[in-house]
Backbone bond lengths (Angstrom), bond angles and torsions (degrees), N, CA, C in turn:
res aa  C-N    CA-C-N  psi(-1)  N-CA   C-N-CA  omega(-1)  CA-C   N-CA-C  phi
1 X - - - 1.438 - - 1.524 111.28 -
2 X 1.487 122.06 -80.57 1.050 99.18 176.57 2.205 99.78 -122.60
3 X 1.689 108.66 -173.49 1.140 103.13 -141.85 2.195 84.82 -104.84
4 X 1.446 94.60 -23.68 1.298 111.33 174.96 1.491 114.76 -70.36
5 X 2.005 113.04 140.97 1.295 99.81 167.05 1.625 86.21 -122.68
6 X 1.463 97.08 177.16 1.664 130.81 174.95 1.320 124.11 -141.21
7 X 1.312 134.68 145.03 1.418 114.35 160.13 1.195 119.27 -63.84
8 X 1.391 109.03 143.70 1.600 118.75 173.22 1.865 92.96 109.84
9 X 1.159 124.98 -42.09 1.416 103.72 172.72 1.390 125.46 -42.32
10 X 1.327 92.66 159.56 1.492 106.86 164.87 1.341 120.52 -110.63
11 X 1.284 119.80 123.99 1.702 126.73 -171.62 1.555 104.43 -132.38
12 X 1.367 109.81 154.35 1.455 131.68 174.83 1.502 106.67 -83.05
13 X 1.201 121.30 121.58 1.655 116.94 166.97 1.470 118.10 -96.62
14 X 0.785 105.77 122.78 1.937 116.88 174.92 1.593 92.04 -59.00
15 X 1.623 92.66 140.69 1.164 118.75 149.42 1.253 154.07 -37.70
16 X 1.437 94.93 -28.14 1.690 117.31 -176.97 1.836 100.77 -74.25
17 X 1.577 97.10 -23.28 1.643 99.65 -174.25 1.501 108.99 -103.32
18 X 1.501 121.13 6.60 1.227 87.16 -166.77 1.900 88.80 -137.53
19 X 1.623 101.54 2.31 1.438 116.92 -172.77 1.402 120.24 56.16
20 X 1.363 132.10 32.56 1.106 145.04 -154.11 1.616 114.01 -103.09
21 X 0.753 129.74 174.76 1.897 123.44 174.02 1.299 101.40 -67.80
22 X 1.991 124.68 -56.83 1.217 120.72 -170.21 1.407 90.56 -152.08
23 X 1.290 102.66 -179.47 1.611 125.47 -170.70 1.087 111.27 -48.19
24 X 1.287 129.57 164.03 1.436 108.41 -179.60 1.757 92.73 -152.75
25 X 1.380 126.49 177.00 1.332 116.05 -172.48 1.816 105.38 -131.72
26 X 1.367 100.29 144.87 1.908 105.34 -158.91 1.863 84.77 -141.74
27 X 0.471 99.61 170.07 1.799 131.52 174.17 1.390 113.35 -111.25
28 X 1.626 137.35 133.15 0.956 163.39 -157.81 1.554 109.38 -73.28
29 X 1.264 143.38 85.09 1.561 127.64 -163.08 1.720 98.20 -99.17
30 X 1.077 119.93 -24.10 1.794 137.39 -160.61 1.187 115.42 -160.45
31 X 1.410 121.08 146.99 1.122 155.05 139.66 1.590 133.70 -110.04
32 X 1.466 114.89 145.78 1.388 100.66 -155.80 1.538 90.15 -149.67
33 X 1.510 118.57 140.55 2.038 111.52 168.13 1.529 104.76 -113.16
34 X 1.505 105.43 108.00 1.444 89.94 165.22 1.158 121.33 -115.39
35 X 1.342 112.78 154.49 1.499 107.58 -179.03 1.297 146.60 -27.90
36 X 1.229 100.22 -38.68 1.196 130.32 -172.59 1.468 137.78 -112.63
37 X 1.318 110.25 -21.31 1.321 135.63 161.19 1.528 120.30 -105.82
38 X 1.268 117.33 4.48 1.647 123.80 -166.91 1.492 113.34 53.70
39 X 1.324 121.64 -134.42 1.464 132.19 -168.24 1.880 91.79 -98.18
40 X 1.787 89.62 127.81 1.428 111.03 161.19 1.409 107.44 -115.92
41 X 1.357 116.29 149.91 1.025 147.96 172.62 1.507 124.63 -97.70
42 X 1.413 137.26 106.23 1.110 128.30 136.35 1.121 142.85 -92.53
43 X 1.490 120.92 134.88 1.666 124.09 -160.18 1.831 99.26 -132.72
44 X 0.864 131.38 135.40 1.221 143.44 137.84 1.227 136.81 -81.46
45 X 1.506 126.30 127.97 1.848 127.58 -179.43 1.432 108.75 -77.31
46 X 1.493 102.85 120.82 1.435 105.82 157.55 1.956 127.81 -25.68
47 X 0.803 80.37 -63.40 1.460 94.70 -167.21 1.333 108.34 -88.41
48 X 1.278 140.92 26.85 1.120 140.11 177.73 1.582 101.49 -139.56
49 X 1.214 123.15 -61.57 1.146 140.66 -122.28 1.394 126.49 44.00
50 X 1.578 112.72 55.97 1.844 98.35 179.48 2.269 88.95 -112.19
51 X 0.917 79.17 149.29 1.650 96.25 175.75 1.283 122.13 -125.99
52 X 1.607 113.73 135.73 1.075 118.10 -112.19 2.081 64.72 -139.99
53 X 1.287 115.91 165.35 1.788 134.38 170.48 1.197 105.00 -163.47
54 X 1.038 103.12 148.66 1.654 124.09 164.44 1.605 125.61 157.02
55 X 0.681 111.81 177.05 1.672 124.07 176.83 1.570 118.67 -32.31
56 X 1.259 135.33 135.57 1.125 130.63 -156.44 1.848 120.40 -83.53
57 X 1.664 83.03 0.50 1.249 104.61 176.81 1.647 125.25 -103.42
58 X 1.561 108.10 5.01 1.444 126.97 174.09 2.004 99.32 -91.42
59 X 1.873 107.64 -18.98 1.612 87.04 -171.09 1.560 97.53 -115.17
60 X 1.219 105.08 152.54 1.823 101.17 175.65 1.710 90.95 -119.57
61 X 1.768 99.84 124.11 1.368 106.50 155.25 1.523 138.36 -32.59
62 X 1.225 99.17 121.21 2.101 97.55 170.49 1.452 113.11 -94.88
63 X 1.922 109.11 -28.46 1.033 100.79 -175.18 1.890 102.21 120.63
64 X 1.422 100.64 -165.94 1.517 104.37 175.01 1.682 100.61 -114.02
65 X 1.362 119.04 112.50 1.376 103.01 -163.45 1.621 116.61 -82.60
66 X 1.590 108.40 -26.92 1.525 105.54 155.69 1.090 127.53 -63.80
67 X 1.329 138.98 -8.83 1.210 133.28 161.37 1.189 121.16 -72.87
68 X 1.729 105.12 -46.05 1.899 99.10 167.20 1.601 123.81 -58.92
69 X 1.280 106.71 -40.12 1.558 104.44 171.60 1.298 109.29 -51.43
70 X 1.434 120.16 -54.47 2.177 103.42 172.44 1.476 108.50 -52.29
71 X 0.923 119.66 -12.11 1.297 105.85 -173.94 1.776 115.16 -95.81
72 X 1.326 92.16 -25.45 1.437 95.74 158.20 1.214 129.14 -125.16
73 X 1.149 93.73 51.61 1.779 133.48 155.82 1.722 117.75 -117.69
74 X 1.203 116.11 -15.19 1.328 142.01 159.71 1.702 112.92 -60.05
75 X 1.261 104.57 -60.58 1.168 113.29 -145.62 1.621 92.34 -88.78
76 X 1.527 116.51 -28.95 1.818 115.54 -163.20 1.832 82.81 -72.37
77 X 1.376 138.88 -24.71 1.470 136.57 -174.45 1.644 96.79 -55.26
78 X 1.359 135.74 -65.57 1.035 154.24 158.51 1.731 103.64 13.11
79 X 1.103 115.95 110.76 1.640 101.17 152.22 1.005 110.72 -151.21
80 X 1.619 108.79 147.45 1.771 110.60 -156.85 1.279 107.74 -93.58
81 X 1.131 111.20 159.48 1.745 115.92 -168.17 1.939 96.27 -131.76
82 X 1.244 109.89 101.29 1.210 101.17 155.06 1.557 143.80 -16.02
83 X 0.956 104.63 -39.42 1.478 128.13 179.12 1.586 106.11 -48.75
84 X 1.106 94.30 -76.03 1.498 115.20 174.30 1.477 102.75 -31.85
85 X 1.191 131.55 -78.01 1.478 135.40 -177.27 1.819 107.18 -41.42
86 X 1.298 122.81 -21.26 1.566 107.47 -164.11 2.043 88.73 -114.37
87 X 0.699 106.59 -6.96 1.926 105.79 165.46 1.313 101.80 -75.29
């Protein structure tokens, strides 16, 4: 989704980092630049609390997921009016 992280996101962690069957999804607690490793990521699992670091290329962005829900809370307001379509 997107290429940016933040705290408070929600990201998918690969497997390779967390040795798991499959991806699994944690929330953003840290970010870190190191020299040498570029951008690390720390994320923690809801439901576990185990926390998880590494390379920014072990997490794939979800995004801010309360923000998408307003947003599709936005959109259910929406109601289409025919009208519109024949103008």
């Amino acid at each position: 989704m997107k290429d940016e992280f933040k705290v408070g996101d929600y990201v998918a962690i690969s497997p390779d980092l967390t040795f798991k069957y499959d991806w699994v999804s944690g929330k953003v607690t840290g970010i870190e630049e190191h020299e040498d490793r570029g951008t690390v990521i720390v994320a923690e699992l809801p439901e576990s609390g185990e926390i998880f670091f590494g390379s920014k290329y072990n997490f794939v962005n979800l995004g801010d997921l309360d923000e998408e829900e307003e947003n599709e809370d936005e959109d259910e307001e929406y109601e289409y009016d025919e009208e519109e379509d024949s103008e």
